[in-house]
N, CA, C and O atoms as a GROMACS GRO file, in nm:
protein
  264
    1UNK      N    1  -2.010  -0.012  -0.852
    1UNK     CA    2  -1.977  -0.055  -0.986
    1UNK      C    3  -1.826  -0.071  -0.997
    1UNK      O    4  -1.748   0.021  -0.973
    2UNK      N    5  -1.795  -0.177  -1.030
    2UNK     CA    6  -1.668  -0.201  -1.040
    2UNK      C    7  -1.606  -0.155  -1.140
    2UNK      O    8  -1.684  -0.129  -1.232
    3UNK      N    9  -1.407  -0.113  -1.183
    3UNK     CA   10  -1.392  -0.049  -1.268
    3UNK      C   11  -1.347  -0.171  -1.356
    3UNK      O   12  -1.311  -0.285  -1.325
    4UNK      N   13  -1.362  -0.100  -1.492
    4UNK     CA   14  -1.284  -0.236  -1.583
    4UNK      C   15  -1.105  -0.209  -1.553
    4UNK      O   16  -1.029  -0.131  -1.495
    5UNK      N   17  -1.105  -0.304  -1.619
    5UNK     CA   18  -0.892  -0.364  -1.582
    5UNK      C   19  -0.843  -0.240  -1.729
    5UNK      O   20  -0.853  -0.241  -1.852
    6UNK      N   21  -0.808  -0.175  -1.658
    6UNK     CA   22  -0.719  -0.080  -1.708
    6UNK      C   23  -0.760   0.090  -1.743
    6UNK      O   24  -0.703   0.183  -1.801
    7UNK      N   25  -0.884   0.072  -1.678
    7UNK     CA   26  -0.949   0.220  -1.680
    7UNK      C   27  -0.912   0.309  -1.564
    7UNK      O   28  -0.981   0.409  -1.547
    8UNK      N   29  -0.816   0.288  -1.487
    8UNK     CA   30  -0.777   0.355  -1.360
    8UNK      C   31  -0.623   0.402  -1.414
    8UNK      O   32  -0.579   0.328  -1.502
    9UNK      N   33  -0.560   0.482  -1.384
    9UNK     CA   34  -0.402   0.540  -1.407
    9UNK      C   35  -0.347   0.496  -1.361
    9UNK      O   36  -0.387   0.466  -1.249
   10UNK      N   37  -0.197   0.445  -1.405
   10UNK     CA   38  -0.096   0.360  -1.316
   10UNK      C   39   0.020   0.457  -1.315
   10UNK      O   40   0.004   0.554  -1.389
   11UNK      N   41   0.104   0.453  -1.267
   11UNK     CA   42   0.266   0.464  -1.312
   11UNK      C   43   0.364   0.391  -1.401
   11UNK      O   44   0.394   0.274  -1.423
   12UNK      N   45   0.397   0.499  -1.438
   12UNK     CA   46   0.490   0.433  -1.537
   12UNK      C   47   0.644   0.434  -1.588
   12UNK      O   48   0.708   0.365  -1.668
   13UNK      N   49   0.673   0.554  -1.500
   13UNK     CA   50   0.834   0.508  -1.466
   13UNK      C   51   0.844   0.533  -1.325
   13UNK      O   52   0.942   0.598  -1.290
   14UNK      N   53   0.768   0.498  -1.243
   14UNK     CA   54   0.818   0.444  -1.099
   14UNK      C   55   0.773   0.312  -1.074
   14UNK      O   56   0.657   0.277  -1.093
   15UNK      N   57   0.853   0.246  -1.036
   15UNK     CA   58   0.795   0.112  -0.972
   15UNK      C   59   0.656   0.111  -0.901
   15UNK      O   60   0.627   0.208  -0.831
   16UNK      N   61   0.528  -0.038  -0.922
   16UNK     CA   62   0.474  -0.034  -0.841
   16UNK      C   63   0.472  -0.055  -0.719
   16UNK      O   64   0.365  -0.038  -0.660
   17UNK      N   65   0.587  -0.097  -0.647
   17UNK     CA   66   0.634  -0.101  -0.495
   17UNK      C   67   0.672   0.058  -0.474
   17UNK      O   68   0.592   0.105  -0.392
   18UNK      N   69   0.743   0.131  -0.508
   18UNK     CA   70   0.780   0.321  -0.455
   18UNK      C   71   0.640   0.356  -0.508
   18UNK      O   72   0.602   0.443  -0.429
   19UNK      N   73   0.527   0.332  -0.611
   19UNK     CA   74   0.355   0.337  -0.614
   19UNK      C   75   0.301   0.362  -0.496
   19UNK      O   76   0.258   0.468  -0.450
   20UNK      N   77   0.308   0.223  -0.437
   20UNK     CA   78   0.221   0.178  -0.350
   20UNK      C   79   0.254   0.247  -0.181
   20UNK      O   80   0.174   0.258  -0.088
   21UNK      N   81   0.402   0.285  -0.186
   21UNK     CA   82   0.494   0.328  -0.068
   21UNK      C   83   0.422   0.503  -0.048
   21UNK      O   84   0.380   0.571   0.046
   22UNK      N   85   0.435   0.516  -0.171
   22UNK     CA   86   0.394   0.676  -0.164
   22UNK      C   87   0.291   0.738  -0.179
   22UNK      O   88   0.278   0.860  -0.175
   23UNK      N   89   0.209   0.656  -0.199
   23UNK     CA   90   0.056   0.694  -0.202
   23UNK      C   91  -0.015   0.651  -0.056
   23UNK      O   92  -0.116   0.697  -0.002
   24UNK      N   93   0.058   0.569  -0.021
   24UNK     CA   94   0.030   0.512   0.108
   24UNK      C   95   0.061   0.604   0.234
   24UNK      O   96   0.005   0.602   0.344
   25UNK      N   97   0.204   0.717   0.171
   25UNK     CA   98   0.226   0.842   0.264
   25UNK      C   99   0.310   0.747   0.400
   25UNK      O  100   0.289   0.776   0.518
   26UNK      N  101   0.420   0.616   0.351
   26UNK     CA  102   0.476   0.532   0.421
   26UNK      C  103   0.626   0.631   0.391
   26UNK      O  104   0.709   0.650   0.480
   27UNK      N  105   0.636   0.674   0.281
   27UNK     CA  106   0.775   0.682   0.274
   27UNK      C  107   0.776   0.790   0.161
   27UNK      O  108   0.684   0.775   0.080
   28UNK      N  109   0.830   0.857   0.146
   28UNK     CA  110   0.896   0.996   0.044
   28UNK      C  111   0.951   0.930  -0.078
   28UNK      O  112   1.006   0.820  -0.086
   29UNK      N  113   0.925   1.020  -0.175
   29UNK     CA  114   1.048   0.981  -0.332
   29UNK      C  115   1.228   0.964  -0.261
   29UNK      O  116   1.307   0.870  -0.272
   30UNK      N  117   1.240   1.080  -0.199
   30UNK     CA  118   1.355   1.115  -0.148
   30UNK      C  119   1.440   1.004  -0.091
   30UNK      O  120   1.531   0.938  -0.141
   31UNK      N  121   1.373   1.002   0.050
   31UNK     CA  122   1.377   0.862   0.120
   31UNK      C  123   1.385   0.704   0.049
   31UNK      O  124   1.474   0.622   0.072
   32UNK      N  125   1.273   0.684  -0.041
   32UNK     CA  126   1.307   0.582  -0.115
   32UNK      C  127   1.430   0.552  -0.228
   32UNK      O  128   1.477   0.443  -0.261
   33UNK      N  129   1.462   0.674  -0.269
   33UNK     CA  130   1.552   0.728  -0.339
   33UNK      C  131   1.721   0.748  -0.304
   33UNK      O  132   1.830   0.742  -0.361
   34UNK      N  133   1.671   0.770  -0.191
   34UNK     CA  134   1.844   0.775  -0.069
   34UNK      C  135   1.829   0.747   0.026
   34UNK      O  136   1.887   0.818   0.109
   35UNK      N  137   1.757   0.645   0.072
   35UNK     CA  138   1.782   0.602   0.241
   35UNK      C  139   1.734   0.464   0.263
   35UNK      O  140   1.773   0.388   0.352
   36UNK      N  141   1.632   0.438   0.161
   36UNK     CA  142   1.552   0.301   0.195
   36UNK      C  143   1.574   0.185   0.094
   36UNK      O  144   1.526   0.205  -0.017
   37UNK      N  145   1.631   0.080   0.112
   37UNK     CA  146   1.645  -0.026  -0.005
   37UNK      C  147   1.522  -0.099  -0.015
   37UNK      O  148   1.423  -0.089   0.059
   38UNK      N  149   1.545  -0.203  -0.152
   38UNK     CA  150   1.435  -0.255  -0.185
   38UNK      C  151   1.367  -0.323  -0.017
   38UNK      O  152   1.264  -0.308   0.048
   39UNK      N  153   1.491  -0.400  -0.002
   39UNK     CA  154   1.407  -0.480   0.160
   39UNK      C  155   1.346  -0.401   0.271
   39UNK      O  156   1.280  -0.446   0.365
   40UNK      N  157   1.377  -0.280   0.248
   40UNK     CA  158   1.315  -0.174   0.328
   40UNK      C  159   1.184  -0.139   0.268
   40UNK      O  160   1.105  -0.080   0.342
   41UNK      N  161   1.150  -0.164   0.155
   41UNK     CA  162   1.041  -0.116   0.121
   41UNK      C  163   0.955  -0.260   0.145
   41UNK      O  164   0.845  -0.262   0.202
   42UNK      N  165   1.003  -0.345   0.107
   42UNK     CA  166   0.912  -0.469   0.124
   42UNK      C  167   0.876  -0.518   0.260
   42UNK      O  168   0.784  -0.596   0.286
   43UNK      N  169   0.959  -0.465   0.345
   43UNK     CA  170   0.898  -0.514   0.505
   43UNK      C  171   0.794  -0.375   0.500
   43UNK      O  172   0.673  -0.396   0.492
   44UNK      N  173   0.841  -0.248   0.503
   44UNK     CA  174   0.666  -0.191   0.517
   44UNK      C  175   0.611  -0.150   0.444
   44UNK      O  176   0.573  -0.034   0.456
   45UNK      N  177   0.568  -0.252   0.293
   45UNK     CA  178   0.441  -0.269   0.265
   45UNK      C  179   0.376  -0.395   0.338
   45UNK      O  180   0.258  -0.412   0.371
   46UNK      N  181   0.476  -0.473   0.352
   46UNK     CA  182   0.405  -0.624   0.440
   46UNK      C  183   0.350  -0.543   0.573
   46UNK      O  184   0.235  -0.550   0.617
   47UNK      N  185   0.444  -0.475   0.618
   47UNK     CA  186   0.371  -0.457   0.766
   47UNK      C  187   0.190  -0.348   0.745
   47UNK      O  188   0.084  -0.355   0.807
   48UNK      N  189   0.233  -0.268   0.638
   48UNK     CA  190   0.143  -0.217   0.606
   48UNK      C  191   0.032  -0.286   0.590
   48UNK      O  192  -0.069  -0.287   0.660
   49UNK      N  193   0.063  -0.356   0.473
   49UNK     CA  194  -0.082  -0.487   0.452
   49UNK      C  195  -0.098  -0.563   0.518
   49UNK      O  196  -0.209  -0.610   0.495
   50UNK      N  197  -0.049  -0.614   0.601
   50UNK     CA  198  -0.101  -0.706   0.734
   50UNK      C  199  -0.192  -0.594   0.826
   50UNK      O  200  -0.310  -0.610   0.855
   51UNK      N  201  -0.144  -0.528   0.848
   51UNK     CA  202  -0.240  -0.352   0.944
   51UNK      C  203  -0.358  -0.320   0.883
   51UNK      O  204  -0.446  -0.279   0.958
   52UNK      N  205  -0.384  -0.329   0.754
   52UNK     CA  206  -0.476  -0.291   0.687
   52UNK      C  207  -0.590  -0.432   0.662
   52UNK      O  208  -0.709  -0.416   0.638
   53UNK      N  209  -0.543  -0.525   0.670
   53UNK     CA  210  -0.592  -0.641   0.638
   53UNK      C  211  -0.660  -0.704   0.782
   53UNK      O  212  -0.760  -0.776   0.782
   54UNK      N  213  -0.589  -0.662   0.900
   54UNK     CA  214  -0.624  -0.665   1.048
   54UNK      C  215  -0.748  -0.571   1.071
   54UNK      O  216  -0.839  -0.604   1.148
   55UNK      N  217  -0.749  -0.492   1.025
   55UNK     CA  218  -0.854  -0.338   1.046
   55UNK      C  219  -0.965  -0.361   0.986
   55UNK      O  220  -1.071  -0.350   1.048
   56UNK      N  221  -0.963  -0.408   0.818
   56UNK     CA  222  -1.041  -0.511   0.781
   56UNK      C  223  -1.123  -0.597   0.824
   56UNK      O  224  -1.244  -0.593   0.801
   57UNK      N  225  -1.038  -0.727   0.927
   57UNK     CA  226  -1.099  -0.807   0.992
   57UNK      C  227  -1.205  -0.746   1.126
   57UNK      O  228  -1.318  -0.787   1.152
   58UNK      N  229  -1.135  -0.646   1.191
   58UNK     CA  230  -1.185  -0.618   1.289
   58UNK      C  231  -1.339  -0.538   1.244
   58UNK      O  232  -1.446  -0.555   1.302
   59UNK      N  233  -1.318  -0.464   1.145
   59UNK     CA  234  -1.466  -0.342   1.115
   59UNK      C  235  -1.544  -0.472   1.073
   59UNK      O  236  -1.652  -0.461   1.130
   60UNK      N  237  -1.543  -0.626   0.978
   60UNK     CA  238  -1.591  -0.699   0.994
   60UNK      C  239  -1.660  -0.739   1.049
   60UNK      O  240  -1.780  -0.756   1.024
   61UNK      N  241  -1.584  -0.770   1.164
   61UNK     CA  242  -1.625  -0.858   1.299
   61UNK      C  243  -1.757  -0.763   1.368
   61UNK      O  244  -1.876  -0.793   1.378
   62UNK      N  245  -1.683  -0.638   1.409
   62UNK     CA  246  -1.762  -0.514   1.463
   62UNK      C  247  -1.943  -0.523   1.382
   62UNK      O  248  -2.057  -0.528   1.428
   63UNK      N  249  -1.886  -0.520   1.244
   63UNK     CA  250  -2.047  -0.488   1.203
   63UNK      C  251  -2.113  -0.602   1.219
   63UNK      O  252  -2.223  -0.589   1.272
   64UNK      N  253  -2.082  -0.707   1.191
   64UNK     CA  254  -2.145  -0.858   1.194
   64UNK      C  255  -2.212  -0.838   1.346
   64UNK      O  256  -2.333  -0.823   1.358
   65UNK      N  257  -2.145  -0.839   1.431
   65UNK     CA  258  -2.147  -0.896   1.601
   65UNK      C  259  -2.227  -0.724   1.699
   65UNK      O  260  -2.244  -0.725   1.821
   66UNK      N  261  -2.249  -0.640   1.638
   66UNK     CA  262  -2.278  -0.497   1.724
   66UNK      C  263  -2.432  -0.466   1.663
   66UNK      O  264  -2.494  -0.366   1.700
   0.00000   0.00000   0.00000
């Protein structure tokens, strides 16, 4: 069952990019906070979501073809 659009908790004074970084367990408040700039965060969520989107394809493939 799918959820309706806006029945899930968001954040709301952190960005959804340091969201998505830290729930993901990619990167610390700290770290994002003193060590990592925005372009640092945007190459690994890309690399992230390309990895996740690959893993995707593959459990795909796996169940279709096994």
């Amino acid at each position: 069952m799918p959820f309706r659009e806006g029945a899930l908790a968001q954040t709301v004074n952190v960005s959804s990019l340091a969201s998505q970084v830290i729930t993901a367990g990619l990167a610390s408040y700290v770290e994002l906070d003193s060590v990592l700039g925005l372009e640092d965060v945007l190459n690994i969520l890309e690399v992230y979501q390309v990895s996740e989107h690959n893993k995707m394809l593959v459990n795909k493939y796996d169940n279709e073809y096994s």
